[in-house]
N, C-alpha and C positions, 0 to 999 in steps of 0.2 A: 416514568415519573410524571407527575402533575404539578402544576404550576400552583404556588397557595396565593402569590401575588401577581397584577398584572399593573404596571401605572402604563397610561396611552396619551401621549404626545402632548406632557405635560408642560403648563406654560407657566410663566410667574412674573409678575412685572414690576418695580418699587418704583417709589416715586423718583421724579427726575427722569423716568422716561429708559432708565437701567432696566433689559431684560434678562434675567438670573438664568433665565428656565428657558428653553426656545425647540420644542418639542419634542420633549424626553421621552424615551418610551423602556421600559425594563420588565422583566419576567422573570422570578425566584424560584426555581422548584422548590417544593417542600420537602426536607430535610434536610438541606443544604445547604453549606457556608459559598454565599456569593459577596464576593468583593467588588467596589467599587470605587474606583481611581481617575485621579485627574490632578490634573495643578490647582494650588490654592486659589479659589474666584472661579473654578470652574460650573461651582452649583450642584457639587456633592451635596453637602448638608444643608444648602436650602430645599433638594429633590427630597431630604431624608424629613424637612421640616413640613412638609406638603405631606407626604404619606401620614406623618404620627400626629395631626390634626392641630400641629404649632400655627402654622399658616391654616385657617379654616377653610371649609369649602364656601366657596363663593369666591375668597382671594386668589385663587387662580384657573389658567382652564385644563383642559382633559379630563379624563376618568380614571379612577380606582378600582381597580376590583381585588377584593382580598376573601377567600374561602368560598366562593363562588357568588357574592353578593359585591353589589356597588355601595360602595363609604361614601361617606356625607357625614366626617366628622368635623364637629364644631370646635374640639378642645382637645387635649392631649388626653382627659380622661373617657372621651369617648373612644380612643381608639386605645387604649389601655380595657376598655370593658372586652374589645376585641380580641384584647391578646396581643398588642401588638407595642413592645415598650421598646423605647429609646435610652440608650446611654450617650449622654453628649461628653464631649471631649473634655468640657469643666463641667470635674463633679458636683452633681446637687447634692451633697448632705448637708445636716445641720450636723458644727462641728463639737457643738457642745451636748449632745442629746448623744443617748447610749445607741450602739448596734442594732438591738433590738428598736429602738423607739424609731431610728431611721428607717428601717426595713420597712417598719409597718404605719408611717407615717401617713397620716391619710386616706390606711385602710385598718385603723385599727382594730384588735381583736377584742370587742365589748360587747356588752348584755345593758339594756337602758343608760348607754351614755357611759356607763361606767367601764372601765377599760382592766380585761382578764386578762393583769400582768404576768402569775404564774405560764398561762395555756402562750400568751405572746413569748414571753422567754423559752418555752417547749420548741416551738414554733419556730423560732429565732434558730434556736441550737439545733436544729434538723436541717435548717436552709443551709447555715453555715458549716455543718457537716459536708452537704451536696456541694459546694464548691470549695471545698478544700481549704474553710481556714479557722483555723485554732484558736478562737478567742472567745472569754466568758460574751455573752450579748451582753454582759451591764457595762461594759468596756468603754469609754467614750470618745466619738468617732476622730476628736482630735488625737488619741493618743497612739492614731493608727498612721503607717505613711503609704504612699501613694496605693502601690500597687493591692494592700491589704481594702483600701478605701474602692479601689476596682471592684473587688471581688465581693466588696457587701453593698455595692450599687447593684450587680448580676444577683444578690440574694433575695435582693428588694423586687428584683424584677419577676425571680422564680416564685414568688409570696403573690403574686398578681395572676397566677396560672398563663404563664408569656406562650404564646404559640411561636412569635416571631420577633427575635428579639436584633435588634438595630444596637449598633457600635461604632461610634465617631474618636478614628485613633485615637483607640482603646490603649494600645503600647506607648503613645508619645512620651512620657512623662516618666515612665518605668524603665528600671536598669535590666539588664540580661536576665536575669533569676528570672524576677516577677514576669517579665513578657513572657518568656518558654512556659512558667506555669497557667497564664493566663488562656493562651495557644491552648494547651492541654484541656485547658476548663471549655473552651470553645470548642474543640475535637469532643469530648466529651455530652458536650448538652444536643451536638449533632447525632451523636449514637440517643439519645435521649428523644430523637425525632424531634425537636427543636431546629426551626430553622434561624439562621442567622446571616445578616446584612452587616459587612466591615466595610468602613472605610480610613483606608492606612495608605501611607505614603513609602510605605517597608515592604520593600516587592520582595524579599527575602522570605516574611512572613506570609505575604500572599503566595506565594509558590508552596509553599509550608501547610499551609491549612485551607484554601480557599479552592472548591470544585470549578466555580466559574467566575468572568472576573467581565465587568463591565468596564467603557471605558469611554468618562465626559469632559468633554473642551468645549470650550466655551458654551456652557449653555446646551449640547446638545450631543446625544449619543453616535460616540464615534465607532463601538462595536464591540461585540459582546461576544464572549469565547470560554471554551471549556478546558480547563486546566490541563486536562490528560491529551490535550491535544499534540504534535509534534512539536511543533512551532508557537507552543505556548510559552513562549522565553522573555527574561527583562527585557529585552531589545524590543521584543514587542510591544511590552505596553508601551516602555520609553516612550518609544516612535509614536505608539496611540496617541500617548499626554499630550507630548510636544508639539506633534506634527510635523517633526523631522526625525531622523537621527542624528542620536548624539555617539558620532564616532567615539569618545572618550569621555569616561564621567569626568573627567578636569581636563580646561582647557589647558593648552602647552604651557609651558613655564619655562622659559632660561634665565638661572637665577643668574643676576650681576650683583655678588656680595661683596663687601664693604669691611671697615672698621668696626669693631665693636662699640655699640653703641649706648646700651645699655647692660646691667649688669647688676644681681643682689648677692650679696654674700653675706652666709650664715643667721638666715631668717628665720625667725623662730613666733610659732603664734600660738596662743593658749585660749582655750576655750571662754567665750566669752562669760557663759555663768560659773560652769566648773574650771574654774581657774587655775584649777591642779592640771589640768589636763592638758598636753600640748596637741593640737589639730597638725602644726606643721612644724618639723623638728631640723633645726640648720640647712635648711635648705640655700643650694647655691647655685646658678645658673645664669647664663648670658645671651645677650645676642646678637646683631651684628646689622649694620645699615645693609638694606634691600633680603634680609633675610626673614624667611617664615618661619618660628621653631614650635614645636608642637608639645603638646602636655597629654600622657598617658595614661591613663587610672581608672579604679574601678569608683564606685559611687562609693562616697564618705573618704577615698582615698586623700581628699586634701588640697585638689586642686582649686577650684574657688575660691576655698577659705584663703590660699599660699594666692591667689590675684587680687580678689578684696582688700586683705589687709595692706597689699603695696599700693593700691587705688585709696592713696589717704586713707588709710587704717578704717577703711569701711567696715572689718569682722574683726574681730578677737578682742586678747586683753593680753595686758602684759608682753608686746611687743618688740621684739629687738632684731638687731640685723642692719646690716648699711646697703644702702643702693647710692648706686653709682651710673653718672651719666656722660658720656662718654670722658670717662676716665677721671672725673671730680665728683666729688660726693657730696647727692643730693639730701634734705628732707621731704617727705612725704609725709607728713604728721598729718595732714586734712586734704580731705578732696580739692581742695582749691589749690593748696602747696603742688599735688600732685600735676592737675591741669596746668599749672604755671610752668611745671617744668617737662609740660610738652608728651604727660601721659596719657591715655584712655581708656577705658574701661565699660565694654560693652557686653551687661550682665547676660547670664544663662534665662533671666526670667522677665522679657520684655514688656510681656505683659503689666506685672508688677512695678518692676524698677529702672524700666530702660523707657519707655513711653507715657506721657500724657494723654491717655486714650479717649477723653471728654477734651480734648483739644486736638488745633488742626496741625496737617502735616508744617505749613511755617514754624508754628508756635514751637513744634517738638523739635527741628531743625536746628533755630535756634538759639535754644534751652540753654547749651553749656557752653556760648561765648558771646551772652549778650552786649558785653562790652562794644562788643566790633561793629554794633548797630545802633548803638544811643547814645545818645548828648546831653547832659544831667539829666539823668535816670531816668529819659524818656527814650520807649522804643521806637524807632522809624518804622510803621507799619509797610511804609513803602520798599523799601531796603530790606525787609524783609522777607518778602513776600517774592523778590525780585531773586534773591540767595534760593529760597527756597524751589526758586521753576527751574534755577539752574540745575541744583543735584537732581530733580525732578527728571530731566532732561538726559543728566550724564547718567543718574542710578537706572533708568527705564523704571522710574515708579510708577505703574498703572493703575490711575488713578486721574480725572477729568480736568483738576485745581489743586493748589494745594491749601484751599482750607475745608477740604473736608477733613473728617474726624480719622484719627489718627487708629482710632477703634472701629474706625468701618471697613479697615482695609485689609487683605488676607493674609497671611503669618508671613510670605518673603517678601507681601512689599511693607510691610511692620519692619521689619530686619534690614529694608533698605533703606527706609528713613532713621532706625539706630544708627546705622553707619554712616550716615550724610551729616546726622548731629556730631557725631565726634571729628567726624573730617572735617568740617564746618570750624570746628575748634584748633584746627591746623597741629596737630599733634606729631609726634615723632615717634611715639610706642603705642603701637595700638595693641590691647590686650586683647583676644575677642572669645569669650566664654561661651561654647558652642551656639558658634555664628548659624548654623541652618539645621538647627534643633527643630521640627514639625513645619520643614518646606520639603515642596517636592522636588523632584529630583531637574525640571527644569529651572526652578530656581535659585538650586543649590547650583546649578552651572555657573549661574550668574554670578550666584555669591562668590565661589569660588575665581570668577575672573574678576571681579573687583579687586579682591585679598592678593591678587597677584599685580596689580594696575598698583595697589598701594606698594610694595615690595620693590616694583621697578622705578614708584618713585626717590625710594632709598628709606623709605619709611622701615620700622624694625616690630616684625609682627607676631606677637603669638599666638597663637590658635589652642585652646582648650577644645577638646572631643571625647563623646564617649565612643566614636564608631572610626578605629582602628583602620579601617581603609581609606578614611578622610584624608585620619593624621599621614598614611603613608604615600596616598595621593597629589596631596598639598604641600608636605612643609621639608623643609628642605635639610634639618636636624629635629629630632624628637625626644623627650626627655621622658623618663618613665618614674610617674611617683604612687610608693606606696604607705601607706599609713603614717601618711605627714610627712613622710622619705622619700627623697628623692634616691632611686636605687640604680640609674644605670643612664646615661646619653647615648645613641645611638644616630650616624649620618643615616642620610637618607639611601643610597647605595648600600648599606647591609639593615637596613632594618626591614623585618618581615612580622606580621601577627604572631608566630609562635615566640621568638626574641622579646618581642611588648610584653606580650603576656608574660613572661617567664621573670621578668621583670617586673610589672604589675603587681603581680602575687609574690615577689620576693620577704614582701614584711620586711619586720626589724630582728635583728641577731638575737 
């Protein structure tokens, strides 16, 4: 085989004197799916912004070499002339403009200006053929979900004649289906002679599909290996990320569990616009001081919707159901009701709804118990800033101050300033809607020893997941819902993946 790419001891420096990049050196054969892994801040996707001309030549040093010629791209569309597209991990579509008009946006199919929307729609329904998805192109790209919106970002790319096509957790955001189909579409564009660059945090799927697998910490290549090797195992990379071994993906836990602490019975939530519809159907469940209980389900199964709407009726409509705090029954009618009586609520989508990302890590710390830091309606900058070096300190948030921007920092240390905001807020039920959703596997350790740090403090916690080894890893009772139903509880001592599952997929009678 021949190499189609070479980057040589690639540097990158941002301001403040931060070096991203500290010389990287990587080699893709051509036809090849190579993965490329590290811990969040290790300088995956800045390496991958350097190759695809995001960073231009000039802003940083070493050499490129792609199809046996040195780059010197200026722009993302010069290195698209090459064949060489990137899928970043938030998609770029516009969500109001059809299939077809995203696909071909910027390279549109026209004759003087004027744009050959029949021969584009032909066009459109050939690409969307090659990657496996079933929809008119005048379809409009809002009305598609995630994993469909993958597959016509890959159609967009195949529309550009991609020689080498770049994937930044590509799966993060997709439920089981879509990632195995996506996998397939990946396996596929490689019989296709298409080479292909992942990078994913899902050593599963790297085992799965990826020939050879790189592997960068801090800034710089730790080493690089061929999948069919012997000792090509999770343990290996683990060890590459980290830098150590991690004897156990979770640290030890000896639960010391308590009184029941919290408690809802017979919860019921209805769609917020179709109001006919119930998202979660009597649902009832408990849980207990210094205890982790875990939530089971497949995507739309209802778990979010069944922790939102007890987080102050953040989802639904037509609400009912009583919760109960240890052993007197609370209201929860608003987020505030709810915080008062010692709840939190730490969303599946941080990005969104759980961080201030144009603000610093103090500001977003915080956010949900300003009370504790002001004196008629003025914040103590000092006081706060002082809260925030502490969790700073206790979280390992790595990070220089805490006012840098909240959006500058990598997904698990985002996930640790969520959880210092709600500790911050002194709560007694933390809900935590999958806490290390697109962290890697050294900082899901972390996570995970935090969630056991609160639990010993008799705090009562539950954990929503979609990855069924967390739940059985982590939590020490796990409840399994499906389609608004809650259809089975299971201790941690019999509960196994095939029991979830059989439960998960139970439905309704």
């Amino acid at each position: 085989m021949t190499a189609i790419l070479s980057m040589n001891q690639i540097t990158k420096d941002f301001s403040g004197g931060v070096r991203a990049l500290d010389g990287v050196s990587l080699e893709v054969e051509r036809g090849h799916v190579h993965a490329i892994c590290g811990e969040n801040g290790a300088g995956k996707s800045t390496l991958m912004k350097v190759l695809s001309g995001v960073y231009p030549v000039g802003s940083y040093g070493g050499s490129i070499n792609f199809e046996n010629h040195e780059t010197a791209y200026k722009s993302i569309n010069d290195s698209e002339a090459d064949g060489i597209v990137i899928i970043h991990q938030e998609l770029a579509l516009s969500p109001y403009l059809s299939i077809a008009e995203n696909i071909f946006l910027g390279n549109e199919i026209a004759t003087r200006g004027v744009v050959d929307w029949p021969k584009t729609n032909r066009e459109a329904t050939m690409l969307l053929a090659r990657v496996g998805l079933d929809e008119l192109p005048s379809t409009p790209v809002l009305e598609l979900g995630v994993g469909k919106q993958q597959l016509v970002e890959i159609a967009k790319a195949l529309s550009k004649q991609v020689k080498l096509l770049i994937l930044d957790e590509p799966t993060a955001a997709l439920n089981d289906e879509d990632s195995a189909h996506l996998l397939d579409l990946i396996n596929s564009l490689r019989g296709q002679g298409i080479t292909c660059i992942i990078i994913s945090h899902k050593l599963k799927e790297i085992r799965r599909i990826a020939d050879t697998v790189t592997i960068i910490r801090d800034g710089q290549t730790i080493e690089t290996f061929e999948m069919k090797e012997a000792d090509a195992t999770e343990a290996r990379i683990i060890r590459a990320m980290v830098g150590r071994d991690l004897d156990s993906m979770f640290p030890p836990h000896t639960p010391d569990i308590g009184d029941e602490l919290f408690r809802v019975e017979n919860w019921t939530v209805h769609h917020p616009v179709d109001t006919t519809r119930k998202v979660v159907d009597d649902a009832s469940f408990s849980v207990r001081a210094g205890e982790i209980v875990g939530f089971a389900g497949l995507m739309g199964a209802g778990r979010t919707e069944l922790a939102m709407s007890i987080f102050g009726r953040s989802y639904g409509s037509h609400i009912s159901g009583t919760a109960f705090k240890e052993g007197k029954e609370i209201s929860v009618k608003s987020v505030s009701e709810a915080i008062g009586h010692g709840i939190a609520y730490a969303t599946e989508d941080r990005k969104h709804f759980g961080l201030n990302l144009i603000g610093s890590i103090a500001v977003n710390i915080s956010a949900a118990a300003l009370s504790k830091l002001s004196r008629f309606g003025i914040v103590d900058r000092f006081a706060e800033n002082k809260v925030a070096e502490d969790y700073r300190g206790q979280m390992n948030i790595k990070t220089p101050n805490v006012s840098v921007l909240a959006g500058n920092l990598s997904g698990g240390n985002q996930q640790k300033v969520v959880l210092s905001k709600w500790m911050f807020s002194g709560p007694d039920i933390l809900i935590l809607d999958e806490p290390t959703r697109g962290i890697d596997v050294g900082a899901k350790y972390e996570i995970y020893g935090i969630i056991n740090d609160l639990a010993r403090q008799g705090k009562a916690v539950v954990v929503i997941s979609s990855e069924l080894p967390e739940l059985l890893g982590l939590c020490d009772r796990i409840y399994a819902i499906s389609e608004g139903t809650i259809t089975g509880e299971i201790d941690r001592a019999d509960a196994t993946q095939e029991r979830l599952m059989h439960l998960m997929t139970a439905g309704k009678d």
